[in-house]
C-alpha positions as CSV (number, residue, x, y, z in Angstrom):
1,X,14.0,-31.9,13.9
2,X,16.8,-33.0,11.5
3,X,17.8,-30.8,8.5
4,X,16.2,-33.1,6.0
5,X,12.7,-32.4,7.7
6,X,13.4,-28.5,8.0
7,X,14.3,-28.5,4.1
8,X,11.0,-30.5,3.4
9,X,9.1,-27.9,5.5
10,X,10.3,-24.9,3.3
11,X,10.0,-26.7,0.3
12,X,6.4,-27.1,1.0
13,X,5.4,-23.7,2.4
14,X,7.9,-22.3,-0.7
15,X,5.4,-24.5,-3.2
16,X,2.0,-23.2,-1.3
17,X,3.5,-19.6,-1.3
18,X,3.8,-19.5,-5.1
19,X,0.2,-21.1,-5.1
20,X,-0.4,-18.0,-3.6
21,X,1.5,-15.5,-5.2
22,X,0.2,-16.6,-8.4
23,X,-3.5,-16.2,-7.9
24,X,-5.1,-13.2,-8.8
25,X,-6.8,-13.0,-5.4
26,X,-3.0,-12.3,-3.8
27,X,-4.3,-9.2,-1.8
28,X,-7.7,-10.6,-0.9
29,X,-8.3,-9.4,2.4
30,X,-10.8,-11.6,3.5
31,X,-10.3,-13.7,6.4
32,X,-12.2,-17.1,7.1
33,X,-12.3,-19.0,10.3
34,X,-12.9,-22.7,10.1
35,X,-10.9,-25.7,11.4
36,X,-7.5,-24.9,9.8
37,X,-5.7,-21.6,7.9
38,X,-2.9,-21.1,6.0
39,X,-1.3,-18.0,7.1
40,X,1.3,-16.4,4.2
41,X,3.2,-12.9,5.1
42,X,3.6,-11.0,1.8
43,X,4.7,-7.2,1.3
44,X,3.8,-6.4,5.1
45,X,0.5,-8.0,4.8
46,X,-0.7,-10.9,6.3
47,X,-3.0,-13.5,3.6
48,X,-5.7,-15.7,5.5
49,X,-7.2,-18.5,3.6
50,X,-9.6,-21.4,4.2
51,X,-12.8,-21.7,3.2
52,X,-14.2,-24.0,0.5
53,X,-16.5,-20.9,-0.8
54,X,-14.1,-18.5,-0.6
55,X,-14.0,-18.6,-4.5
56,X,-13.0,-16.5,-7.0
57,X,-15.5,-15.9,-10.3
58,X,-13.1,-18.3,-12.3
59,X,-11.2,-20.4,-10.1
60,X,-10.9,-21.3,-6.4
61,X,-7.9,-20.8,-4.5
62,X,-8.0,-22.3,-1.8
63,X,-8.4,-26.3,-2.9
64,X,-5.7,-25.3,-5.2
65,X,-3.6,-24.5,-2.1
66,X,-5.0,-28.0,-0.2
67,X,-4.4,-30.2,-3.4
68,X,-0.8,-28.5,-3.6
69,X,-0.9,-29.3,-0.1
70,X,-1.7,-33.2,-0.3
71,X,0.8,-33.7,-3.3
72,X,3.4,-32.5,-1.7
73,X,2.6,-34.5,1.5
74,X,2.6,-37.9,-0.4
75,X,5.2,-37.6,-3.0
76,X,8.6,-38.9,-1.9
77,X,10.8,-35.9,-0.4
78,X,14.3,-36.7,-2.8
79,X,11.1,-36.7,-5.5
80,X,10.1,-33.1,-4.1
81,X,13.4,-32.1,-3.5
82,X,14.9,-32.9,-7.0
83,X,12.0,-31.0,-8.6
84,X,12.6,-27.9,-6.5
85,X,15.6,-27.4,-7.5
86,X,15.2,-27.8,-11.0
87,X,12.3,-24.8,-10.5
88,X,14.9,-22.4,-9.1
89,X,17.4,-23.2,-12.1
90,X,14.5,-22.5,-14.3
91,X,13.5,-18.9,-12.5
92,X,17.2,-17.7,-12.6
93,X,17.1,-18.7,-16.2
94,X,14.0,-16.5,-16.9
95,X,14.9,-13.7,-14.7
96,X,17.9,-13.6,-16.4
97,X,16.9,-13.7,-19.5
98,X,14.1,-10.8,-19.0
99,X,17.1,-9.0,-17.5
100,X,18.7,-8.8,-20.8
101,X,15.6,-8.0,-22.7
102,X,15.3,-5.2,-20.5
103,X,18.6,-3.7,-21.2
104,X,18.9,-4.8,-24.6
105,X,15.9,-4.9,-26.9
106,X,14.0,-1.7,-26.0
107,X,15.2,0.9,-28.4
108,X,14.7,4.8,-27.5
109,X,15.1,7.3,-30.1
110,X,14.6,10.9,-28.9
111,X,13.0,13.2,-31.4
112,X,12.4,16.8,-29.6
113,X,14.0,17.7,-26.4
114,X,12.9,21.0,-25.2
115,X,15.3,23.9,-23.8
116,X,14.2,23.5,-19.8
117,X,14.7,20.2,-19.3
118,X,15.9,19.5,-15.8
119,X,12.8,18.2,-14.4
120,X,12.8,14.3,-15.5
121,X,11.0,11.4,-14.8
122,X,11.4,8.4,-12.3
123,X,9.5,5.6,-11.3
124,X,6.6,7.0,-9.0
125,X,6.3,9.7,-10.7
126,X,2.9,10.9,-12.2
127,X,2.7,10.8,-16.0
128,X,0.6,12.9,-18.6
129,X,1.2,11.8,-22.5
130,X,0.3,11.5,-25.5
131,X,1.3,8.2,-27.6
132,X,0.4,6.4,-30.8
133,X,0.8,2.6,-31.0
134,X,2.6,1.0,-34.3
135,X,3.2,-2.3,-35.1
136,X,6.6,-2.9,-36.4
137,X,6.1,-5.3,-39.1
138,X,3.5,-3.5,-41.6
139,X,3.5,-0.1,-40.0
140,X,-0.4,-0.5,-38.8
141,X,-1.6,2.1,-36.0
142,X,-3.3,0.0,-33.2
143,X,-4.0,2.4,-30.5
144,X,-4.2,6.4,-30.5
145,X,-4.9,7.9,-27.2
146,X,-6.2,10.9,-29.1
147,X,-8.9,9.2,-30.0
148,X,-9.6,7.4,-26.7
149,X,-11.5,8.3,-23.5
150,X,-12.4,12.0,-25.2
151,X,-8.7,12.4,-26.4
152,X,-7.2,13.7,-23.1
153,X,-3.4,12.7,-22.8
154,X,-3.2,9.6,-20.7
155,X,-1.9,9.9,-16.7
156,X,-0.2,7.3,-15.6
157,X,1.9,6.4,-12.7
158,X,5.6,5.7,-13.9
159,X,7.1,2.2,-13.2
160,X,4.7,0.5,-11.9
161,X,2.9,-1.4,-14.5
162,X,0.0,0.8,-15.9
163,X,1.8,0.5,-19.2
164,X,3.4,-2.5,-21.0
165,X,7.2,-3.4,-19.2
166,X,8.8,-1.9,-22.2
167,X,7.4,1.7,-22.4
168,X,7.4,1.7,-19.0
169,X,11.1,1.6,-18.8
170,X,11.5,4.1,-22.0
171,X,9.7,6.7,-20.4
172,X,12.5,6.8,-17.9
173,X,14.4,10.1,-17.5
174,X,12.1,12.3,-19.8
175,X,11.0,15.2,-19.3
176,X,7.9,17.8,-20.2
177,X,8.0,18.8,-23.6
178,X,10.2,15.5,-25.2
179,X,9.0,13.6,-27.6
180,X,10.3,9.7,-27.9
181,X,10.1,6.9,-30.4
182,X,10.2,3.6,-28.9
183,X,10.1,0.2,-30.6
184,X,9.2,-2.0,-27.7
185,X,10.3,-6.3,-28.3
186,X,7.5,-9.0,-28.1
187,X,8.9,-9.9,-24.4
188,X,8.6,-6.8,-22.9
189,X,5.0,-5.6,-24.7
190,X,1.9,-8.7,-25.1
191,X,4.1,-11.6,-25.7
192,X,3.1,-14.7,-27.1
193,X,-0.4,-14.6,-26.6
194,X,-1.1,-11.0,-28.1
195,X,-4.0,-8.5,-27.1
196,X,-7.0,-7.1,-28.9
197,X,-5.2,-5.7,-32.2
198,X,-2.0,-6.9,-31.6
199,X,-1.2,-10.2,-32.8
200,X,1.0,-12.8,-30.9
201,X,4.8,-12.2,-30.9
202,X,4.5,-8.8,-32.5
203,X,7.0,-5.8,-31.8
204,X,5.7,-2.7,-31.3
205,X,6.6,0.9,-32.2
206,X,5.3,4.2,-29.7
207,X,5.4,7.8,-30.6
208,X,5.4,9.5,-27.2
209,X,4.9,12.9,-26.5
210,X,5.3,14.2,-22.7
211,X,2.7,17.0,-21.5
212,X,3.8,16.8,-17.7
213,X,5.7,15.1,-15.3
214,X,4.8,15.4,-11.2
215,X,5.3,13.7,-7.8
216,X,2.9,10.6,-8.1
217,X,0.2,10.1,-5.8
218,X,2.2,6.9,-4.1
219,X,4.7,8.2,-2.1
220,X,4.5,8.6,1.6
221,X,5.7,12.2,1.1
222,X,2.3,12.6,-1.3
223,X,0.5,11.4,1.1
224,X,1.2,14.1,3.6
225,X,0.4,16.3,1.0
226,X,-3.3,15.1,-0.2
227,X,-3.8,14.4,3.6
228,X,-4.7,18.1,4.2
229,X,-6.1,17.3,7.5
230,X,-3.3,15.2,8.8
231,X,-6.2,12.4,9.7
232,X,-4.0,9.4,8.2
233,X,-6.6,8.9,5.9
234,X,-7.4,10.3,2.4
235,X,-10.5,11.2,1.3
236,X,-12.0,11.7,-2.0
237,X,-12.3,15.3,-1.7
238,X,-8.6,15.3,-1.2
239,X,-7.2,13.3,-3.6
240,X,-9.3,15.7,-6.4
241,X,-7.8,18.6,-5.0
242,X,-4.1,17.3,-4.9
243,X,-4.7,16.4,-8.5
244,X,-6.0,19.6,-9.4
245,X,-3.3,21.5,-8.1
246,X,-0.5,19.1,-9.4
247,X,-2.2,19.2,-12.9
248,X,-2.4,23.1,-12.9
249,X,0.7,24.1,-11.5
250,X,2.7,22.3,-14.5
251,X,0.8,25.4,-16.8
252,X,-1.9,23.0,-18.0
253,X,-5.4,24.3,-18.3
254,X,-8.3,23.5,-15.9
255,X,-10.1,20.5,-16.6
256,X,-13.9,19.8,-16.2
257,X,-14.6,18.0,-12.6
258,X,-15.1,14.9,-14.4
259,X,-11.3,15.1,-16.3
260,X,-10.6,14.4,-12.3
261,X,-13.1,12.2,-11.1
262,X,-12.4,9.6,-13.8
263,X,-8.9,9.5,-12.6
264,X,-9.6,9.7,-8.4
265,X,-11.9,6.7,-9.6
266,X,-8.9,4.7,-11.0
267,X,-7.1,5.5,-7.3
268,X,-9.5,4.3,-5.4
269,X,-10.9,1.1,-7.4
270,X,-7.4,0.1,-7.0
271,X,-6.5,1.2,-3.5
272,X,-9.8,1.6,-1.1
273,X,-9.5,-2.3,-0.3
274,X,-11.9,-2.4,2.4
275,X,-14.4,-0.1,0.1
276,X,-15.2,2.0,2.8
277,X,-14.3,5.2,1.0
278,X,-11.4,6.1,2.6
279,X,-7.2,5.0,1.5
280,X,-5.2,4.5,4.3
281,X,-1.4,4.4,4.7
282,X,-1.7,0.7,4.6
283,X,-3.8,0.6,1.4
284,X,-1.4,3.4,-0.5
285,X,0.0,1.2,-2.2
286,X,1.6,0.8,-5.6
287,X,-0.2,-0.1,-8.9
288,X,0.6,-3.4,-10.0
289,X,-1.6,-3.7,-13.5
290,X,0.3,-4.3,-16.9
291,X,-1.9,-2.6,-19.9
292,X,-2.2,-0.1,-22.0
């Protein structure tokens, strides 16, 4: 096999990857069996696909993969080649440029600090805050998390895309007690297209105030902890405990069992793939959702 063949290989499975990667059925774990598969290893995990009704309730993935599949096969390989590389110049350019929005744009002015505050956050950590939404250019409030889901602060996990990219990085290194003021750049909140209140290109403005900051429920070492029975598994039973305990042991008052079932609901919706009740070490995964 000459090099020109091997190149035209990975420029093919690199196009049918991103096919892939870009569907919002990336961790289906269904597997079909017919004639031919496509087999694509991703985080650890292995992707089957091939079935023309293995569809998704607004598009189907897999004839996306076989018509990527056929253009590739019949456009000229220079063609191919030519374009591939002008898609990697393009992705350095964004990364790059999303890079410096990152470091740049999101500004952080601290407002409170309290006396003890040696215990700060990281990414993976569990989150409980309070925060108003502003938007910058008329001083309009578009979201108040005391007034949604019965006013209880918000838990999140920290870095991981529960929250818009640029709050999620503000939140960095706080600790319990701190309040924040963020102004958060189009780029890193709802972009171009907007969501709900917020118009298109809009920057936004967060008042954050931080109630508690714990070991999140994604790390291997939490998961020895929920898994009081050392089974491998983790039930729902003890993921409400492990939160209870976290919760209370930062000097917050008990909640009502429902404050905790809302948010091992969240867990498993997320992580029980299978939906057989039960998260394993495989399933522990990280949240990978961008919204408020």
């Amino acid at each position: 096999m000459d090099i020109m063949t091997q190149l035209w290989g990975s420029i093919r499975q690199t196009m049918i990857d991103r096919t892939l990667q870009n569907s919002r059925w990336r961790h289906a774990r269904k597997r079909f069996f017919t004639d031919r598969h496509y087999t694509i290893e991703e985080e650890g995990r292995h992707l089957h696909t091939r079935s023309d009704v293995f569809c998704a309730p607004s598009e189907t993935l897999v004839p996306r993969i076989q018509f990527v599949d056929m253009m590739m096969m019949m456009l000229p390989k220079s063609l191919v080649l030519n374009l591939f590389l002008c898609l990697q110049i393009y992705n350095v350019i964004v990364d790059v440029t999303v890079a410096v929005a990152s470091i740049d744009d999101v500004k952080i002015e601290v407002l409170f600090t309290p006396e003890d505050c040696s215990k700060k956050s990281k990414k993976g950590d569990l989150m409980n805050a309070h925060y108003d939404g502003y938007l910058a250019k008329d001083g309009s409030q578009f979201y108040c998390s005391r007034s949604d889901k019965a006013g209880h602060p918000q838990w999140f996990v920290l870095g991981v895309g529960q929250i818009i990219k640029g709050l999620d990085m503000a939140l960095n290194d706080m600790c319990a007690g701190e309040k924040r003021k963020v102004t958060v750049p189009p780029e890193l909140a709802f972009g171009e297209k907007g969501k709900g209140p917020v118009p298109p290109n809009a920057t936004l403005i967060f008042d954050v105030e931080l109630y508690s900051v714990s070991k999140g429920p994604r790390s291997l070492e939490s998961f020895r902890d929920i898994d009081l029975d050392d089974d491998k598994v983790l039930t729902r039973d003890e993921m409400t405990f492990y939160f209870k305990v976290e919760y209370e042991r930062d000097g917050s008052k008990p909640r009502e069992d429902s404050f905790y079932e809302r948010m091992v609901n969240d867990v498993f919706q997320k992580s029980d793939h299978d939906r057989d009740g039960l998260i394993t070490v495989k399933e522990y995964n990280i949240y990978e959702h961008d919204e408020l």
